[in-house]
PyMOL Python script that loads the backbone (N, CA, C, O; Angstrom):
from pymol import cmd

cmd.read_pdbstr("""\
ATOM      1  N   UNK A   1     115.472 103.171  97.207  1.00  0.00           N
ATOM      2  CA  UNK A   1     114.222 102.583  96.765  1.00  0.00           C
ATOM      3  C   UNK A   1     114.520 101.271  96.054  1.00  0.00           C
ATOM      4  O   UNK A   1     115.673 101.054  95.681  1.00  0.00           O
ATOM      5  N   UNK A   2     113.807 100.614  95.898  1.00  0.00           N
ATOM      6  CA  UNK A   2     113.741  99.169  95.614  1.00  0.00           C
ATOM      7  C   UNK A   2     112.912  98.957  94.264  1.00  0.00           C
ATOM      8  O   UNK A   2     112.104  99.869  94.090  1.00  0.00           O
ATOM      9  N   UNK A   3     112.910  98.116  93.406  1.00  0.00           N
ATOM     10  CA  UNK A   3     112.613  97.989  92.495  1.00  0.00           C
ATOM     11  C   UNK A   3     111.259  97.794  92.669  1.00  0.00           C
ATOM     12  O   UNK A   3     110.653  98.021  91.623  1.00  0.00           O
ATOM     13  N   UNK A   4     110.577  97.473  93.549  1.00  0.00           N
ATOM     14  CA  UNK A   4     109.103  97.300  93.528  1.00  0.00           C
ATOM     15  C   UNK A   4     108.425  98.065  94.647  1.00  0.00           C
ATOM     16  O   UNK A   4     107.383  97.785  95.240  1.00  0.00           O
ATOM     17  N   UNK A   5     109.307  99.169  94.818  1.00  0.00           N
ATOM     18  CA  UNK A   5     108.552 100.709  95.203  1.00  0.00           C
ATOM     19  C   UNK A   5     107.484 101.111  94.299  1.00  0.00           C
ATOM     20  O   UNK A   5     107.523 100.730  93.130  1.00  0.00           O
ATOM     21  N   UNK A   6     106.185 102.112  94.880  1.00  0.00           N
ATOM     22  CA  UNK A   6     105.156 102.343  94.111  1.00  0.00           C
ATOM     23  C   UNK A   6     105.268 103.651  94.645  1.00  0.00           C
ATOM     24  O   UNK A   6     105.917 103.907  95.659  1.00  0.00           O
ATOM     25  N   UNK A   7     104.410 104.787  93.723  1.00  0.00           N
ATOM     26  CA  UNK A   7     103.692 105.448  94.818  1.00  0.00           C
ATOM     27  C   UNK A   7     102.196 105.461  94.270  1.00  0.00           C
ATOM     28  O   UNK A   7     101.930 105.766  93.107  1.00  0.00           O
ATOM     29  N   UNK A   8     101.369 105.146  95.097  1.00  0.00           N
ATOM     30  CA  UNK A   8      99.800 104.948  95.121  1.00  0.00           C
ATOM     31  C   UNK A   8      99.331 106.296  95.562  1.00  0.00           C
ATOM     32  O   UNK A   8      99.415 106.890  96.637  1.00  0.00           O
ATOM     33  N   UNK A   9      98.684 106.669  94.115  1.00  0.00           N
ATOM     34  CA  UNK A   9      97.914 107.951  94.517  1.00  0.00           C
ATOM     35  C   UNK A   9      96.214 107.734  94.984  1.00  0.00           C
ATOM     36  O   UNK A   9      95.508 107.189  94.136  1.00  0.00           O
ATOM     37  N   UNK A  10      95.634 108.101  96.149  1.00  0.00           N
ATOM     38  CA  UNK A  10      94.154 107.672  96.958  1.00  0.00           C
ATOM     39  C   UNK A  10      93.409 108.823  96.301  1.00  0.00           C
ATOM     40  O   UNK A  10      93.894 109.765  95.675  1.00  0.00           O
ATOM     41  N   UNK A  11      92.483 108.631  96.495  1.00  0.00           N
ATOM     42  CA  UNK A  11      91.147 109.269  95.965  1.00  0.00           C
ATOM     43  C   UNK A  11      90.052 109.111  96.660  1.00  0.00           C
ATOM     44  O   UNK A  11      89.262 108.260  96.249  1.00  0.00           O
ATOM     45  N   UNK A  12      89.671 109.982  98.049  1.00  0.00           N
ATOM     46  CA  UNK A  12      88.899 109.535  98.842  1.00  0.00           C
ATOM     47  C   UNK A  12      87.448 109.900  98.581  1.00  0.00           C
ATOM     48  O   UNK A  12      87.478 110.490  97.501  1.00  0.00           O
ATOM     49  N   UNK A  13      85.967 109.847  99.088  1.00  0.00           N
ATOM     50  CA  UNK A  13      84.628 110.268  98.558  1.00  0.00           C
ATOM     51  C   UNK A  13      84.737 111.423  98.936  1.00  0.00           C
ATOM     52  O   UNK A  13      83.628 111.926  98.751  1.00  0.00           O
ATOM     53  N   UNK A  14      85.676 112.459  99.529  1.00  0.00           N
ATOM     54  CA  UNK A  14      85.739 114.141 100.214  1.00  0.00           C
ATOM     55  C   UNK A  14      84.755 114.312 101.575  1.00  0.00           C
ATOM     56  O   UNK A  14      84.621 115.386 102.163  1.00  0.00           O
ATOM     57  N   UNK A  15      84.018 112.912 102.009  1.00  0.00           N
ATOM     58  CA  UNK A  15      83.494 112.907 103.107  1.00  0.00           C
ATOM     59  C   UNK A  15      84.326 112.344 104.286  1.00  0.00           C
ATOM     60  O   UNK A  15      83.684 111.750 105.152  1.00  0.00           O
ATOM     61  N   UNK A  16      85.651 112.448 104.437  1.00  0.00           N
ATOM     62  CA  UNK A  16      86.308 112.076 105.429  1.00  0.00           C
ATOM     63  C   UNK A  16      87.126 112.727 105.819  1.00  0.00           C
ATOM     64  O   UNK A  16      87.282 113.787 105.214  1.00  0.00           O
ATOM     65  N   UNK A  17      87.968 112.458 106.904  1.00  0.00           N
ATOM     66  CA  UNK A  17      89.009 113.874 107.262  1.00  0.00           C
ATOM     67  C   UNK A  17      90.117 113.518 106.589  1.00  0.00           C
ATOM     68  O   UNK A  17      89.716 112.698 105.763  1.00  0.00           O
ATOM     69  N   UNK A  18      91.558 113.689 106.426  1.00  0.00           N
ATOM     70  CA  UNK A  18      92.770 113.475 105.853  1.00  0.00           C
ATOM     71  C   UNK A  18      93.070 112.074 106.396  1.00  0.00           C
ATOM     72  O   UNK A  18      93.082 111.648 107.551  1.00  0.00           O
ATOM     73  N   UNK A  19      93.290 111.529 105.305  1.00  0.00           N
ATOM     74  CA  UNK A  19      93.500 110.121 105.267  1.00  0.00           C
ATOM     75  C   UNK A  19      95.021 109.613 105.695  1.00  0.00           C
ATOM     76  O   UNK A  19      95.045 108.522 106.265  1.00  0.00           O
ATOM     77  N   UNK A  20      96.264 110.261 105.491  1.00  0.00           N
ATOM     78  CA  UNK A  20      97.122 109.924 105.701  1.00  0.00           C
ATOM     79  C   UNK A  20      97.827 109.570 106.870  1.00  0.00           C
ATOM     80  O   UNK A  20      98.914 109.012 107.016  1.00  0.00           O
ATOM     81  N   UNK A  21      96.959 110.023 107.711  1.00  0.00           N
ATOM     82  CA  UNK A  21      97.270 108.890 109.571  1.00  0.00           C
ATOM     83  C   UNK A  21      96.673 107.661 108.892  1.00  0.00           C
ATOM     84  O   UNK A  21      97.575 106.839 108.725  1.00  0.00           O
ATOM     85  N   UNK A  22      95.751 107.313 108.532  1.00  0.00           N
ATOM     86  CA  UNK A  22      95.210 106.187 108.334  1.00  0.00           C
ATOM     87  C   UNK A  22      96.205 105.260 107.434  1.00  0.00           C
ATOM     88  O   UNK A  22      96.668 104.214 107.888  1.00  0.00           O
ATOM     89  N   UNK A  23      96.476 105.698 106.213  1.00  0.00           N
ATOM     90  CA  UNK A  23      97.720 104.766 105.700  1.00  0.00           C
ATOM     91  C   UNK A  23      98.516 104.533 106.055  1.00  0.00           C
ATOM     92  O   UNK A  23      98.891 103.361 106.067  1.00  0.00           O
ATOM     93  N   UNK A  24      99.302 105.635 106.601  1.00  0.00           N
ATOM     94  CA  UNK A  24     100.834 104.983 107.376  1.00  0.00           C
ATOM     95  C   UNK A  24     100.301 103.681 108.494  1.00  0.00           C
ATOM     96  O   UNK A  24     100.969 102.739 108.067  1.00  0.00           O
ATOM     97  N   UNK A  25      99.843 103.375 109.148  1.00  0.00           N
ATOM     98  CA  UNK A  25      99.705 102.360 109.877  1.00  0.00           C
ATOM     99  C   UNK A  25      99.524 101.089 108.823  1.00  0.00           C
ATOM    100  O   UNK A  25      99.533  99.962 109.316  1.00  0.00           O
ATOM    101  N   UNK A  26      99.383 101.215 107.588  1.00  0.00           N
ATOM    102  CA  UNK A  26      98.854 100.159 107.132  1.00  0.00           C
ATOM    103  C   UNK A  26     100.386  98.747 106.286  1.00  0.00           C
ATOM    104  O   UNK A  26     101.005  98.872 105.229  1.00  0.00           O
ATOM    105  N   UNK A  27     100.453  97.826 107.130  1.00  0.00           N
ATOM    106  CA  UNK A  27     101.560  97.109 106.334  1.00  0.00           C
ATOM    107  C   UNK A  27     102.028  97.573 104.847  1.00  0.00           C
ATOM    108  O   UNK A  27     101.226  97.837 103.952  1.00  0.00           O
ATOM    109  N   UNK A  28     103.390  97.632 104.717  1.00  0.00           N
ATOM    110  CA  UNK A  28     103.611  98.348 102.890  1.00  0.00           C
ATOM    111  C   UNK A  28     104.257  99.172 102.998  1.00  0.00           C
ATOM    112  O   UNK A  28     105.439  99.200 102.656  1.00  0.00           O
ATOM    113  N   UNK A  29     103.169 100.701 103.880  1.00  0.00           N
ATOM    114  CA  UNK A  29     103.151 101.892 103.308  1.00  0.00           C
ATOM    115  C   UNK A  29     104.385 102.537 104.240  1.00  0.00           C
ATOM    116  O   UNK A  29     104.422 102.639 105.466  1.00  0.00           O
ATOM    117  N   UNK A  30     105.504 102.986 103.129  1.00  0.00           N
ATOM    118  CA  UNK A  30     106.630 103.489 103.773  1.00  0.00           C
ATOM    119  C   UNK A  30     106.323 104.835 104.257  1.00  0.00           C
ATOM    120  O   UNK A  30     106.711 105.337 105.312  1.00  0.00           O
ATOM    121  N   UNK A  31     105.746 105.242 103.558  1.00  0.00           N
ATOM    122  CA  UNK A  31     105.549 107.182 104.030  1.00  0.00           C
ATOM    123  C   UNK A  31     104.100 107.421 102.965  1.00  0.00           C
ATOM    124  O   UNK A  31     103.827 107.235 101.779  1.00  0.00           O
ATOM    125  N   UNK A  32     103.405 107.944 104.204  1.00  0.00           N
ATOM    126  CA  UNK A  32     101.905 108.697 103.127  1.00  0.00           C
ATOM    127  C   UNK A  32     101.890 110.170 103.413  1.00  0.00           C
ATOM    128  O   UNK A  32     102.469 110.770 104.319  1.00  0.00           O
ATOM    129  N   UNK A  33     101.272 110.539 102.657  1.00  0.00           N
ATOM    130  CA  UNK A  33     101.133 112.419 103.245  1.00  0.00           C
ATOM    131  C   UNK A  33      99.582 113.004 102.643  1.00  0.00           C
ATOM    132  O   UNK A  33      98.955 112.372 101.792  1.00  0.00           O
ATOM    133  N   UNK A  34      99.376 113.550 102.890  1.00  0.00           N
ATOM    134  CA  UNK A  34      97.723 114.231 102.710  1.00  0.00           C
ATOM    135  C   UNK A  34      98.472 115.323 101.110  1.00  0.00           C
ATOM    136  O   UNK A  34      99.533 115.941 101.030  1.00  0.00           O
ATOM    137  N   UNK A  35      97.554 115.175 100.273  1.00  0.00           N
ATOM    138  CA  UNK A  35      97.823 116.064  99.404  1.00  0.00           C
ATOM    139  C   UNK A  35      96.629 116.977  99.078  1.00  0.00           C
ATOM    140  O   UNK A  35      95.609 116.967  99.767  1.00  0.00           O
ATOM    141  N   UNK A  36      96.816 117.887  97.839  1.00  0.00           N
ATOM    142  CA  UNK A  36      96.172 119.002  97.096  1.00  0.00           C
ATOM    143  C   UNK A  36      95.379 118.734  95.518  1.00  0.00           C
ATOM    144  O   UNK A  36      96.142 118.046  94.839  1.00  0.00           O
ATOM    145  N   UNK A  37      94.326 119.009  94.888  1.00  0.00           N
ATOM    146  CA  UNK A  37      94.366 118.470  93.841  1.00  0.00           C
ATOM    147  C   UNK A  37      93.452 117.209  94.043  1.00  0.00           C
ATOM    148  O   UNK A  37      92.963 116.828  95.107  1.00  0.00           O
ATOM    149  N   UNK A  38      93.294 116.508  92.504  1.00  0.00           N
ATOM    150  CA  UNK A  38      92.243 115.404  92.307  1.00  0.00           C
ATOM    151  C   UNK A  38      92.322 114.218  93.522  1.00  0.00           C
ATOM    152  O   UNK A  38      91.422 113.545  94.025  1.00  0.00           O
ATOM    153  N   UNK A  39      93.791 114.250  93.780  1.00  0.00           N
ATOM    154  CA  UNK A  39      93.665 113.037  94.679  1.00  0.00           C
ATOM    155  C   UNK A  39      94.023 113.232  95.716  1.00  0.00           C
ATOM    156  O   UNK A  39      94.975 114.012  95.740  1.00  0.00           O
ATOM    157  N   UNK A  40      93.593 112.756  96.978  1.00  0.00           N
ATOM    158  CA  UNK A  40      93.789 113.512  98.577  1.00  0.00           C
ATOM    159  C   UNK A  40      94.883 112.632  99.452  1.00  0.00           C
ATOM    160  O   UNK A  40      95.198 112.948 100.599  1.00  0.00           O
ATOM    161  N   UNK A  41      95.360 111.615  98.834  1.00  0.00           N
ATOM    162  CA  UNK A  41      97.445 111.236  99.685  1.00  0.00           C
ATOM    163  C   UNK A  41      97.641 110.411  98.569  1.00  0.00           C
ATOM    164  O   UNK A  41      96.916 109.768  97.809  1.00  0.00           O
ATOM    165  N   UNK A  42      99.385 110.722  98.759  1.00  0.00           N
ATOM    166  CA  UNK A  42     100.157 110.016  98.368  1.00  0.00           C
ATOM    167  C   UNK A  42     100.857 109.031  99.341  1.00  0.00           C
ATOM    168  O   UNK A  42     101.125 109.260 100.521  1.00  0.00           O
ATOM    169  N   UNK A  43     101.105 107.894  98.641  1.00  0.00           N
ATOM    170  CA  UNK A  43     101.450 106.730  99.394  1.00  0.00           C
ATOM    171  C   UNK A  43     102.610 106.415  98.684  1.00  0.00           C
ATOM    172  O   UNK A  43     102.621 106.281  97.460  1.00  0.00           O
ATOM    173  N   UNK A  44     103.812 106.264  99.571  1.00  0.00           N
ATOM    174  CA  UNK A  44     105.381 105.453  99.192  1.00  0.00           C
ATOM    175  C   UNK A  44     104.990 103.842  99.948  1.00  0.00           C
ATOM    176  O   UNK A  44     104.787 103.565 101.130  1.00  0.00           O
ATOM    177  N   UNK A  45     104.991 102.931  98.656  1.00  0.00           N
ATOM    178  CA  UNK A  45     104.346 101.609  99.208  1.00  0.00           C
ATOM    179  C   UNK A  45     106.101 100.967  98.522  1.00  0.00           C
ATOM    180  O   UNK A  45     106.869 101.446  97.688  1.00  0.00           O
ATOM    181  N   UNK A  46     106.165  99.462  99.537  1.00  0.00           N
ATOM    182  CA  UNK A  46     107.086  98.509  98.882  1.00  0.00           C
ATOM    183  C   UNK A  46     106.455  97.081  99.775  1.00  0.00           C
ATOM    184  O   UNK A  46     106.481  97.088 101.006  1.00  0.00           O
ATOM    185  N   UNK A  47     106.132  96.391  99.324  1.00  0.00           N
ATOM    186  CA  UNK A  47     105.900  94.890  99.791  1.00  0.00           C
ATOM    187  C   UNK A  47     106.877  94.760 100.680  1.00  0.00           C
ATOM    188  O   UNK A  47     107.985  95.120 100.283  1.00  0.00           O
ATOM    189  N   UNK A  48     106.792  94.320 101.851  1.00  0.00           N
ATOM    190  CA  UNK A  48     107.534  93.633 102.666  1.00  0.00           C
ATOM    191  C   UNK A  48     107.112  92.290 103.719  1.00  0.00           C
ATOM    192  O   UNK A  48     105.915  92.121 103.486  1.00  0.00           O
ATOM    193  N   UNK A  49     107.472  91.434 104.591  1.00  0.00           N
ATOM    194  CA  UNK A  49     107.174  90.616 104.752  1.00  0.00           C
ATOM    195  C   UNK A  49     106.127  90.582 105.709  1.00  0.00           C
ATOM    196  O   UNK A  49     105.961  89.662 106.509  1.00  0.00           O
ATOM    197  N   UNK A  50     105.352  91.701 105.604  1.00  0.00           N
ATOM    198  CA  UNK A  50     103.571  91.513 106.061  1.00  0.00           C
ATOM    199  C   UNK A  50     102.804  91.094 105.103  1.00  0.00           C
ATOM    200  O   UNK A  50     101.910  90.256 105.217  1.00  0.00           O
ATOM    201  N   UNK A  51     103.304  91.974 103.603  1.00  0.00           N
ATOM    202  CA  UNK A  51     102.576  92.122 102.405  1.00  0.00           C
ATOM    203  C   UNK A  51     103.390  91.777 101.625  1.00  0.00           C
ATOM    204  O   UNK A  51     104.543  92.201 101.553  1.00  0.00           O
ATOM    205  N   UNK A  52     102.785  90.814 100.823  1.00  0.00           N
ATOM    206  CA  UNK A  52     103.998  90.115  99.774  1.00  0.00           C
ATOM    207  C   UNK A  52     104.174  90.758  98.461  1.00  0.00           C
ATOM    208  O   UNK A  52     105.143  90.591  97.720  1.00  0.00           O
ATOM    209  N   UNK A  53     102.747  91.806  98.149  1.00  0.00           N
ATOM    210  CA  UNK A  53     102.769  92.794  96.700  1.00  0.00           C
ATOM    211  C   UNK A  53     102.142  93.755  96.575  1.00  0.00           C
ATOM    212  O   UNK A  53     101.327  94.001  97.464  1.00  0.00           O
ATOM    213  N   UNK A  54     102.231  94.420  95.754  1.00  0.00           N
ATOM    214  CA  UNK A  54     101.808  96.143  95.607  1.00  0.00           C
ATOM    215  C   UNK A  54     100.740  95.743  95.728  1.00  0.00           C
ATOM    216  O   UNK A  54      99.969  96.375  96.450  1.00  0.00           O
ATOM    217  N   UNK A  55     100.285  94.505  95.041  1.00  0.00           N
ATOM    218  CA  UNK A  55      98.293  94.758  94.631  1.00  0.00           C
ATOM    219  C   UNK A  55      98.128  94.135  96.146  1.00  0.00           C
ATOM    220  O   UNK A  55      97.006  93.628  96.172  1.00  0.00           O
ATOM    221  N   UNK A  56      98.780  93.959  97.425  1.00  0.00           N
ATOM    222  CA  UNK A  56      98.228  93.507  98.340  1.00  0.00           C
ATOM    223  C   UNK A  56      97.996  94.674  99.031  1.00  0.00           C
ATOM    224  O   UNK A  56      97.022  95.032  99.692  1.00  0.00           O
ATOM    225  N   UNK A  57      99.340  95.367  98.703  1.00  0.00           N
ATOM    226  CA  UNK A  57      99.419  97.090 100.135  1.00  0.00           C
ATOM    227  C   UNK A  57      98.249  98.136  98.538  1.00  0.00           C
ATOM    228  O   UNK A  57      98.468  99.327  98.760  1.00  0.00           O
ATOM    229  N   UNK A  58      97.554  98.057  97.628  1.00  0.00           N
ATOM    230  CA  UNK A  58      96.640  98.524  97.501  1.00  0.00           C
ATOM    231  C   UNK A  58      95.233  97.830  97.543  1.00  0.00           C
ATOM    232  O   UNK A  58      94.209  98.353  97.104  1.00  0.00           O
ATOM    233  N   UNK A  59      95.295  96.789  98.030  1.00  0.00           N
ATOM    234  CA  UNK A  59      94.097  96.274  97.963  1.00  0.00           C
ATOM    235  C   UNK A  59      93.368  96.886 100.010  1.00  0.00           C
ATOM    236  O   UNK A  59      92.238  97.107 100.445  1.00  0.00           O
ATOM    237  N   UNK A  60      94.404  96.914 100.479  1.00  0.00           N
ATOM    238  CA  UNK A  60      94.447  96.892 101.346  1.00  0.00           C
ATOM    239  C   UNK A  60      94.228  98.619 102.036  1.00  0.00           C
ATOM    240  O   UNK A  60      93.859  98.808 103.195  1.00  0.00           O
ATOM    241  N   UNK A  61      94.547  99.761 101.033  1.00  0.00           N
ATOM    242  CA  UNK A  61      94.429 101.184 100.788  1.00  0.00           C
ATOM    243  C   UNK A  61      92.698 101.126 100.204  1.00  0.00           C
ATOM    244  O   UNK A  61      91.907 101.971 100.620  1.00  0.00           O
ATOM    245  N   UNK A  62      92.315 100.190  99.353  1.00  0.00           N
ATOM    246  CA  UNK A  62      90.563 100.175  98.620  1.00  0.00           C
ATOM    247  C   UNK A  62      89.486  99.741  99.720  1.00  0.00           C
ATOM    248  O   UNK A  62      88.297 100.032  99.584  1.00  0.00           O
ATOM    249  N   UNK A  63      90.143  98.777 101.200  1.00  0.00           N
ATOM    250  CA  UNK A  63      89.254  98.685 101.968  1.00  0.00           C
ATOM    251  C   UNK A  63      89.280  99.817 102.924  1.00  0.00           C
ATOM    252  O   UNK A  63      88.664  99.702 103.983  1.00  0.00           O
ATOM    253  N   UNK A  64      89.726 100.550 102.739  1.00  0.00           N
ATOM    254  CA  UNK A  64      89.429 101.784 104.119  1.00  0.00           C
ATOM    255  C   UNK A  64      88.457 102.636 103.998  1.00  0.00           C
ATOM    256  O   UNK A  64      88.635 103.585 103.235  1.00  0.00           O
ATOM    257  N   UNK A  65      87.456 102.536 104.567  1.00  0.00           N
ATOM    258  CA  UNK A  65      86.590 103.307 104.761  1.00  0.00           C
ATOM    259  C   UNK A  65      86.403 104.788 103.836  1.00  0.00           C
ATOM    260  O   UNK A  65      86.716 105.709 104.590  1.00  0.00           O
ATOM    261  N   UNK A  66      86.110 105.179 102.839  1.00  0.00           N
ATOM    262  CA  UNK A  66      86.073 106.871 102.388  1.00  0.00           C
ATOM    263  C   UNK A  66      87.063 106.710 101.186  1.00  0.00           C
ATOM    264  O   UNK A  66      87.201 107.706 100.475  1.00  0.00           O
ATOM    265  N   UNK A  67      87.785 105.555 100.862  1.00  0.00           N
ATOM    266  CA  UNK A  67      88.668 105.149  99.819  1.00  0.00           C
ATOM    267  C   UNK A  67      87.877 104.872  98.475  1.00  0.00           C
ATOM    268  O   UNK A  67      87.580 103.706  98.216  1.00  0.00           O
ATOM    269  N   UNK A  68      87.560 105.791  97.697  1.00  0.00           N
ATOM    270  CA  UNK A  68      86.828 105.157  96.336  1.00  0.00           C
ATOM    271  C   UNK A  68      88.031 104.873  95.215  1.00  0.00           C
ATOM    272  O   UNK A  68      87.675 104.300  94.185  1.00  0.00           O
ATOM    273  N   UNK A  69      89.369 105.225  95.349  1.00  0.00           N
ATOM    274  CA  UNK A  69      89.994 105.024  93.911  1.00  0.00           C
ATOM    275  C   UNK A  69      91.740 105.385  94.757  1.00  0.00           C
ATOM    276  O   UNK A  69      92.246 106.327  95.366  1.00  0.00           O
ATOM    277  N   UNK A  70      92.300 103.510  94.161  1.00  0.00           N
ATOM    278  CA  UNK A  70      93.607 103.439  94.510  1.00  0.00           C
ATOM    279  C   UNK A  70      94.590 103.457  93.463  1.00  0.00           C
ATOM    280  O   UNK A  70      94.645 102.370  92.889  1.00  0.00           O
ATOM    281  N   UNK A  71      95.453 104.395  92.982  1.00  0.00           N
ATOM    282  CA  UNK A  71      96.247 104.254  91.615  1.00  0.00           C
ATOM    283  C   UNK A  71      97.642 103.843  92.223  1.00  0.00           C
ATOM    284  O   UNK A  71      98.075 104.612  93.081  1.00  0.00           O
ATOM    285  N   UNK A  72      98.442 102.699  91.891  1.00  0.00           N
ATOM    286  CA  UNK A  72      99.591 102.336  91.788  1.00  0.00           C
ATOM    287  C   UNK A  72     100.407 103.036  90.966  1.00  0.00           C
ATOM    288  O   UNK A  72      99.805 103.165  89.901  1.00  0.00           O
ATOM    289  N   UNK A  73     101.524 103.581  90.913  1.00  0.00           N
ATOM    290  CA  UNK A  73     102.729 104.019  89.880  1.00  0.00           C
ATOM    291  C   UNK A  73     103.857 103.123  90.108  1.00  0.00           C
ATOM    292  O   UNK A  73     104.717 103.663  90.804  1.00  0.00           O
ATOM    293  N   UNK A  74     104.085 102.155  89.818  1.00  0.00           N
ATOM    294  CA  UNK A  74     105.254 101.712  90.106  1.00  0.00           C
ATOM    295  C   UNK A  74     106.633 102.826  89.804  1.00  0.00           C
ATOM    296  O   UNK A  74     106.781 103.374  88.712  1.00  0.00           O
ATOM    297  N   UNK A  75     107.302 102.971  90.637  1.00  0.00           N
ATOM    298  CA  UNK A  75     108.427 103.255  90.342  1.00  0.00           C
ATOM    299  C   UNK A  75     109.856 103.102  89.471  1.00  0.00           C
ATOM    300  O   UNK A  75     110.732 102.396  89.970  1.00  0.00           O
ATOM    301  N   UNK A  76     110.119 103.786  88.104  1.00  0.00           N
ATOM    302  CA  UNK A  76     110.768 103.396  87.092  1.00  0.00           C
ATOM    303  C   UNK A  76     112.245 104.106  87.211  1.00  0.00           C
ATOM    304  O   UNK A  76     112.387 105.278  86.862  1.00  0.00           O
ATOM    305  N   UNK A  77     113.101 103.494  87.613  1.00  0.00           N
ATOM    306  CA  UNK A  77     114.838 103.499  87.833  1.00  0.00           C
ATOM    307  C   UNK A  77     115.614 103.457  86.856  1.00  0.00           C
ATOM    308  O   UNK A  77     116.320 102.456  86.729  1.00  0.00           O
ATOM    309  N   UNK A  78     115.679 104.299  86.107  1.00  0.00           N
ATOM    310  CA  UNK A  78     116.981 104.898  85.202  1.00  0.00           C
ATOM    311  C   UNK A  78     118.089 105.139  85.392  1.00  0.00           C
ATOM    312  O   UNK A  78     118.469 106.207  85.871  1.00  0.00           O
ATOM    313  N   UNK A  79     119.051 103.927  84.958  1.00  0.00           N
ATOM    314  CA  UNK A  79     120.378 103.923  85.338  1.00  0.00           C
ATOM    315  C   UNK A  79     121.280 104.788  84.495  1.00  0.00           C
ATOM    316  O   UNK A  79     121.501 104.285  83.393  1.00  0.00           O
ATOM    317  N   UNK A  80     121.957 106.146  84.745  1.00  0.00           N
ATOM    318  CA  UNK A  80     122.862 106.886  83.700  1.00  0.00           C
ATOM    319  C   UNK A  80     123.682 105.888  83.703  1.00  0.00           C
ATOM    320  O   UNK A  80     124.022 105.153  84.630  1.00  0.00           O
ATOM    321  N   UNK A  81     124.205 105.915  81.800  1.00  0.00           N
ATOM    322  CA  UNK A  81     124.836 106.093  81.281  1.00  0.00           C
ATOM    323  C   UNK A  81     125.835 106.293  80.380  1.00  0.00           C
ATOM    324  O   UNK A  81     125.571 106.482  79.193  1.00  0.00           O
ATOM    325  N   UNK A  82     127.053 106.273  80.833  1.00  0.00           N
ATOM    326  CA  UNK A  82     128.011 106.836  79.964  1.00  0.00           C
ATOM    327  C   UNK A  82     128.131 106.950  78.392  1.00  0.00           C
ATOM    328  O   UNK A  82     128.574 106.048  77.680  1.00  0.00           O
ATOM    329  N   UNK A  83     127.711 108.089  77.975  1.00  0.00           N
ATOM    330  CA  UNK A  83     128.000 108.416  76.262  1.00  0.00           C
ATOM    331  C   UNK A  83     129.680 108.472  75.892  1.00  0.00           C
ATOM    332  O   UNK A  83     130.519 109.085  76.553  1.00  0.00           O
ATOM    333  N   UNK A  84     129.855 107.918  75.043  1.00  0.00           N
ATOM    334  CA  UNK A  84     131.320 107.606  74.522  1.00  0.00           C
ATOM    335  C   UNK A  84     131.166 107.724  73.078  1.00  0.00           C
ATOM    336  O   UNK A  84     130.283 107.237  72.372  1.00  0.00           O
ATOM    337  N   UNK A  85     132.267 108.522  72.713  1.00  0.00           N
ATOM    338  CA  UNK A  85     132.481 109.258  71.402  1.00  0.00           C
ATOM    339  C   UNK A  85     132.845 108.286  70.497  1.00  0.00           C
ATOM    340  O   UNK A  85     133.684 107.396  70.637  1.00  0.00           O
ATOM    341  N   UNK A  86     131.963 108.599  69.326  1.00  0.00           N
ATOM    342  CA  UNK A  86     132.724 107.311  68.115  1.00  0.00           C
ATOM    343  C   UNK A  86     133.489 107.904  67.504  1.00  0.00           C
ATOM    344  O   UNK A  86     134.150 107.343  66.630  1.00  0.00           O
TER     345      UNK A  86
END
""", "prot")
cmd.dss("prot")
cmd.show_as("cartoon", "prot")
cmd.util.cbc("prot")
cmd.orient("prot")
């Protein structure tokens, strides 16, 4: 993953069928999947040279049809390490 990996959680109006064929086609989105719970897919987004930024591959998740609410998480990379004894 890349430093400006997201994952964008969708929130559709519950009047549509599973959204996640629909994202994967969409420039960005590395892997989407239909989920359980408040929000109905998760989206693995990274800008690439269709889409130059997250707020483009979600702006772009807010125009689809049945899409009322796009949440970005950027992805936060914690490098271990090493504790050394004083």
């Amino acid at each position: 993953m890349t430093r400006s990996d997201a994952y964008v959680l969708v929130q559709t109006d519950g009047h549509t069928a599973p959204i996640a064929r629909f994202l994967q086609g969409l420039p960005g989105v590395v892997l989407a999947e239909d989920v359980q719970g408040p929000y109905d897919a998760v989206v693995l987004a990274r800008p690439d040279g269709l889409v130059d930024s997250l707020e483009g591959i979600v702006e772009e998740i807010r125009a689809l049809p049945g899409v009322i609410h796009a949440l970005a998480a950027p992805i936060a990379t914690v490098e271990a390490r090493a504790l050394t004894a004083a």
